[in-house]
C-alpha positions in Angstrom: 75.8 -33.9 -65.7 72.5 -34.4 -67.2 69.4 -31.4 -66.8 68.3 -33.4 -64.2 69.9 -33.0 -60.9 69.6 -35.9 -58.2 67.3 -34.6 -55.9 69.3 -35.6 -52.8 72.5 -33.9 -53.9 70.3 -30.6 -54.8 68.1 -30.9 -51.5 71.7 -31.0 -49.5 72.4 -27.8 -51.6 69.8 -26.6 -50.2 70.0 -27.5 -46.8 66.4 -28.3 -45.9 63.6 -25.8 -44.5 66.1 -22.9 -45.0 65.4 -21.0 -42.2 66.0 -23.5 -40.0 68.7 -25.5 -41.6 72.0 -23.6 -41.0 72.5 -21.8 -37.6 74.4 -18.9 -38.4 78.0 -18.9 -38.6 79.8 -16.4 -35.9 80.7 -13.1 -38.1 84.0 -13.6 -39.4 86.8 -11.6 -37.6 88.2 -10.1 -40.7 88.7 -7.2 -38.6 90.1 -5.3 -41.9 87.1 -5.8 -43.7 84.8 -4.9 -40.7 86.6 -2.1 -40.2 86.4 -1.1 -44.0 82.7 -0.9 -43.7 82.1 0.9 -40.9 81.2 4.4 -41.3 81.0 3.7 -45.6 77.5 3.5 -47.4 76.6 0.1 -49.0 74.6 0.2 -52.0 71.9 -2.8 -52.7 70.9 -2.5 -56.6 67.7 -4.0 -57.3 66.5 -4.9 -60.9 62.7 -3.4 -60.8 60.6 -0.5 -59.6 60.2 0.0 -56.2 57.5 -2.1 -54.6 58.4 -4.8 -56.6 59.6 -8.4 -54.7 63.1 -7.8 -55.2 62.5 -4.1 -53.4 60.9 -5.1 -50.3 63.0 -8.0 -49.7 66.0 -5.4 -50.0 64.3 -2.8 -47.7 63.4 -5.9 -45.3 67.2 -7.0 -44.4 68.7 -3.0 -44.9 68.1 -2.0 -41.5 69.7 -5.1 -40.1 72.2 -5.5 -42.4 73.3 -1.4 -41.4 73.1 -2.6 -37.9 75.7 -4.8 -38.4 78.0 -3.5 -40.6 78.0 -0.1 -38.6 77.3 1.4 -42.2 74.1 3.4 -44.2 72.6 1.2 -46.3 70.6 2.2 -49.3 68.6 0.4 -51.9 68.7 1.5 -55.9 66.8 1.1 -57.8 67.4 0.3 -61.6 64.9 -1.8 -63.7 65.5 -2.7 -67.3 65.9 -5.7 -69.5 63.9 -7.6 -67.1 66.0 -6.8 -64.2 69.1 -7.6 -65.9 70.1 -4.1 -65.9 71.0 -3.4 -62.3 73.7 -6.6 -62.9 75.1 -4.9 -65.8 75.4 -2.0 -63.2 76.8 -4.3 -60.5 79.4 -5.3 -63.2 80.6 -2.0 -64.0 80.9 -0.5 -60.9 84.2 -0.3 -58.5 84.8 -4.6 -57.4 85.3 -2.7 -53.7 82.1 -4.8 -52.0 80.1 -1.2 -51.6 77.5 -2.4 -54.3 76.4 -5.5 -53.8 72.2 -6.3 -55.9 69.6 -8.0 -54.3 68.9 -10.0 -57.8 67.3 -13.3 -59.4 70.0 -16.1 -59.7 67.3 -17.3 -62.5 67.5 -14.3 -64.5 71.0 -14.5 -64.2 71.8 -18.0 -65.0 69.4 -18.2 -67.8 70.7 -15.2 -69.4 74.3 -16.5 -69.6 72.3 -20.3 -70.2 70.7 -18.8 -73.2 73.3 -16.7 -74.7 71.4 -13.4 -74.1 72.8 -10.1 -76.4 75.2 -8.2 -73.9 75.7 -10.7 -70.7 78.5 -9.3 -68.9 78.8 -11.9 -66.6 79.8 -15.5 -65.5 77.6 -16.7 -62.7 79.8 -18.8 -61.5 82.5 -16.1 -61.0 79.9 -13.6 -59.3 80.4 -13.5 -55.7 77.2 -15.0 -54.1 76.5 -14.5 -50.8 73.0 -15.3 -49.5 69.7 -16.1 -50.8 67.4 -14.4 -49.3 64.1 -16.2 -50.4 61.8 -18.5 -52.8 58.7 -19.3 -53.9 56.9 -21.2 -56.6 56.2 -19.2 -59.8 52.0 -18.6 -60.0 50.0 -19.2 -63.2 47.0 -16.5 -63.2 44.6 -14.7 -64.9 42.3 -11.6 -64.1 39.5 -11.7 -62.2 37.1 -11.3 -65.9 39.3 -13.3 -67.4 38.6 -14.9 -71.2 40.1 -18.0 -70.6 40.0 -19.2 -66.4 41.0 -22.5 -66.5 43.6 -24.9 -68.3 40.9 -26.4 -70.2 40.2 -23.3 -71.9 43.5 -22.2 -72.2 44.2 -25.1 -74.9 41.3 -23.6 -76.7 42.4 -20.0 -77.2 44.3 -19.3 -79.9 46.3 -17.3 -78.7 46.7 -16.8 -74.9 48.8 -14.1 -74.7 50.9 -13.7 -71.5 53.2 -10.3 -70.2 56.4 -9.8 -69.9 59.1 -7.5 -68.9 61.4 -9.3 -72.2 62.7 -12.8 -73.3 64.4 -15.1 -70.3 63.4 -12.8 -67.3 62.4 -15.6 -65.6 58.9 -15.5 -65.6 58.5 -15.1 -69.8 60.4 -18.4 -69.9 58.2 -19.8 -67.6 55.2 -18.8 -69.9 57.0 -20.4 -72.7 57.8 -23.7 -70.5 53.7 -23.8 -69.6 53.0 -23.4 -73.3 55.5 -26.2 -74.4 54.4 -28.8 -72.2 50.5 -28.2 -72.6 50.5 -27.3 -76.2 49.2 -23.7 -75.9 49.0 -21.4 -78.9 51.0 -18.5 -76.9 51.9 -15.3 -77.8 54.4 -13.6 -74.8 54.2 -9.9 -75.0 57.0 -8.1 -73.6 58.1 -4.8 -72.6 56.3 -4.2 -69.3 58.6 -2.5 -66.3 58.1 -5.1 -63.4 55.4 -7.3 -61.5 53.2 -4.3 -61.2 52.8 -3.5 -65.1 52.2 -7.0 -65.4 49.4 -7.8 -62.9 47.3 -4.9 -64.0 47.9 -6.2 -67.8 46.2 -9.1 -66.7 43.9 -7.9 -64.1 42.7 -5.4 -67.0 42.7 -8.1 -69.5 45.4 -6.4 -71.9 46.3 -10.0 -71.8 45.4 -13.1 -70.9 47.7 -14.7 -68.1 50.7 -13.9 -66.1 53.1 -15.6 -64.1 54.9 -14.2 -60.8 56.5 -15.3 -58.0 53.9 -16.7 -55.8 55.0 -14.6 -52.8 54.9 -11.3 -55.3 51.5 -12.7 -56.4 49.9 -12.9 -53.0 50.1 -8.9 -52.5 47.4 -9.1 -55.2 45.5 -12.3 -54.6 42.0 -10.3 -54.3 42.3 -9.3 -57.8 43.7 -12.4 -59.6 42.4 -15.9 -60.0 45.3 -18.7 -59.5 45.7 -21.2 -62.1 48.4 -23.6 -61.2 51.6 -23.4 -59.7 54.8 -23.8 -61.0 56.7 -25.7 -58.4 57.9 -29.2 -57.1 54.8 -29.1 -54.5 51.9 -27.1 -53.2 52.4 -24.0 -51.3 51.4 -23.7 -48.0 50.5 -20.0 -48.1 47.5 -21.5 -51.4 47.1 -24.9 -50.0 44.4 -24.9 -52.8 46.2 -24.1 -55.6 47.1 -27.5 -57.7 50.6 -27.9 -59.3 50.8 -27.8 -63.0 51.3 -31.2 -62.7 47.8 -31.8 -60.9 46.1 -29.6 -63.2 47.4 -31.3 -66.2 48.6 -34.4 -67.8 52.1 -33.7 -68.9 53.2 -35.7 -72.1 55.9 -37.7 -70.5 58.1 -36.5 -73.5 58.2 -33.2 -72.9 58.2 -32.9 -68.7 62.0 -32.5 -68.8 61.2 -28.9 -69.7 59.4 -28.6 -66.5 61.8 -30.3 -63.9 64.8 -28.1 -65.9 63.0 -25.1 -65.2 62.1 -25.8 -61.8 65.9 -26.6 -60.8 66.7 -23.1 -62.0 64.1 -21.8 -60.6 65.7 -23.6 -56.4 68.1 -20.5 -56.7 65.7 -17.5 -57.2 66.1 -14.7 -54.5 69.7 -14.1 -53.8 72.3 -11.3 -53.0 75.4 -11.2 -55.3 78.7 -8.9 -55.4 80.9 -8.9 -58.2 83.9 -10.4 -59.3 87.3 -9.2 -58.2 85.6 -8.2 -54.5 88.5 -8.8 -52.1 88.1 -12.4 -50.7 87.9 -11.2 -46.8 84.7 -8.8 -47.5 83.3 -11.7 -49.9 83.7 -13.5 -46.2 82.7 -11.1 -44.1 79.4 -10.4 -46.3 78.1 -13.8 -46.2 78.8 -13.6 -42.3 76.8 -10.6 -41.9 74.2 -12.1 -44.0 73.9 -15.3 -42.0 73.0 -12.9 -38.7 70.5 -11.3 -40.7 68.7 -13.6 -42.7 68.9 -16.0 -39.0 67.1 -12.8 -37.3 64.2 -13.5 -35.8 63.5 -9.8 -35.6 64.3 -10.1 -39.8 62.3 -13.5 -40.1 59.2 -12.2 -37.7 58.6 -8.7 -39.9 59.0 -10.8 -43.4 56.4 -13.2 -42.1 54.1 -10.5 -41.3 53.7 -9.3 -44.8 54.2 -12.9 -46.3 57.7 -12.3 -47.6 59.5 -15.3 -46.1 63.1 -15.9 -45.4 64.8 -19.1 -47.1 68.4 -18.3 -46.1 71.2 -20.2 -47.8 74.9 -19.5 -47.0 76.6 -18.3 -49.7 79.4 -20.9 -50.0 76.3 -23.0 -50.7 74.5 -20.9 -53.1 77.9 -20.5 -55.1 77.8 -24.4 -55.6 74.4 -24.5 -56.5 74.7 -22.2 -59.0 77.8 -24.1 -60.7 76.1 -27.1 -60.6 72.5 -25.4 -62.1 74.7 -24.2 -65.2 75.7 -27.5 -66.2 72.2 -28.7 -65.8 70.7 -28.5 -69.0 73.3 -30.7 -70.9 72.2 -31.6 -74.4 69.0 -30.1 -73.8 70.1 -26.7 -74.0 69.5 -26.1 -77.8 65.8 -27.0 -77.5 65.7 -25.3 -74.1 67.2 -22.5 -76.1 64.2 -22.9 -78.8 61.3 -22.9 -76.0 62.6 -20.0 -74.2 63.4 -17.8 -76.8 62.1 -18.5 -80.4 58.4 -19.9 -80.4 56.4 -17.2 -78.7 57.3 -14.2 -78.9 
């Protein structure tokens, strides 16, 4: 498998429109698991501050998700290590399906890609049972910023960028940008979430960010887009060019790109650990096919732009295995861009 997946075998992955694509499975019988979470309190672990994208999508589906598992469900919160913490967590707590993490499958997969200090995990042996959502990653700057436009980009020297810390998939997006167009980066890390970030930009502690574009619209009054960091346009910034629109891509170095942007098809996604019993693994993604396939759910995301893109588990799982061997001999230089040339 070379890094770059054929498009119709990943677009089958992942079945379409999303929301649309899959009708939801009846909920599994498994009347042993069912009955093991009735009355019990679920824990959903998410990897930032509250308020953060991961947060509200958790609080978004917990009602719901109570409702039909006749359990309390509450979010944690436990950011660190550029949301890598709460997995940690997740991997060190009882394998009994009563912690599950609303997570990034990029974060994940490039951890364990890149050979990150202290990964405790295989993602392929993680139990993956929904993603939630996705969006194109957002290149932006502050409303005063110093450098408002690719052109002037290539001219600073550096651009600095935030950060929560190395392949937390947004600072490898940075370093992907400044790969492909040249850039004299310099990615500062360290900040606790989307919210440190933006106002490091906003404030013009540094020079650029990068979120997720549906994270990034909470604060579109007070940022300038740049370019996104996608496939295509996105319909909720119709006017907001591609990086590939807004700049010529040397032809030899676009593979970094399209890499990253098949990691990047995963994003959103709830995950329990190994070693959860097979029937709740089964019963979850059941539960989470009614939910994500709520219009109820669906309507109230909408509302504040935080779309569902539901994808079965059993189809996420695949994904996943098939994302890891993606990079094939690639991965050393994908290695260099993410983690050795600007930080």
């Amino acid at each position: 498998m070379t890094y770059n997946l054929r498009r119709r075998e990943l677009m089958t992955l992942m079945c379409g429109a999303a929301i649309t694509c899959a009708a939801p499975a009846a909920i599994i019988a498994a009347p042993d698991a069912a009955a093991f979470y009735r009355g019990k309190t679920l824990r959903i672990l998410v990897g930032s501050p509250p308020g953060g994208g991961y947060d509200v999508y958790a609080r978004l589906v917990a009602p719901a998700l109570a409702t039909q598992l006749g359990a309390t469900v509450l979010v944690e919160n436990k950011d660190g290590n550029g949301g890598l913490a709460a997995l940690t967590t997740l991997m060190v707590r009882p394998a009994d399906g009563l912690t599950i993490m609303n997570g990034s499958a990029e974060a994940a997969i490039l951890s364990q890609m890149l050979g990150r200090p202290n990964v405790s995990w295989d993602v392929t042996k993680l139990n993956w049972l929904a993603k939630v959502a996705s969006a194109p990653k957002l290149w932006y700057v502050g409303p005063n910023a110093r450098y408002s436009s690719v052109a002037e980009a290539a001219r600073a020297d550096p651009l600095t960028w935030s950060a929560t810390g190395p392949a937390d998939d947004i600072s490898d997006v940075e370093a992907v940008i400044s790969y492909v167009l040249g850039l004299k980066s310099k990615i500062v890390a360290g900040y606790r979430g989307a919210g440190d970030m933006s106002l490091a930009v906003i404030r013009n502690e540094v020079d650029s960010g990068v979120l997720s574009a549906d994270s990034a619209l909470q604060r579109i009054d007070s940022i300038k887009p740049i370019a996104l960091f996608g496939a295509r346009r996105w319909r909720h910034l119709p006017g907001v060019p591609t990086l590939s629109e807004a700049a010529d891509l040397p032809a030899d170095k676009v593979w970094s790109v399209e890499l990253r942007q098949q990691i990047g098809e995963a994003q959103r996604a709830m995950i329990a650990a190994p070693g959860v019993p097979t029937e709740r693994v089964d019963y979850l993604r059941s539960v989470f096919a009614e939910v994500l396939n709520d219009p109820a759910v669906i309507q109230e995301g909408a509302r504040t732009n935080r779309e569902i893109e539901f994808m079965p588990g059993a189809d996420l799982q695949r994904l996943i295995g098939e994302l890891m061997r993606a990079a094939g001999p690639r991965l050393p230089e994908f290695r260099r861009i993410a983690l050795a040339s600007y930080f």
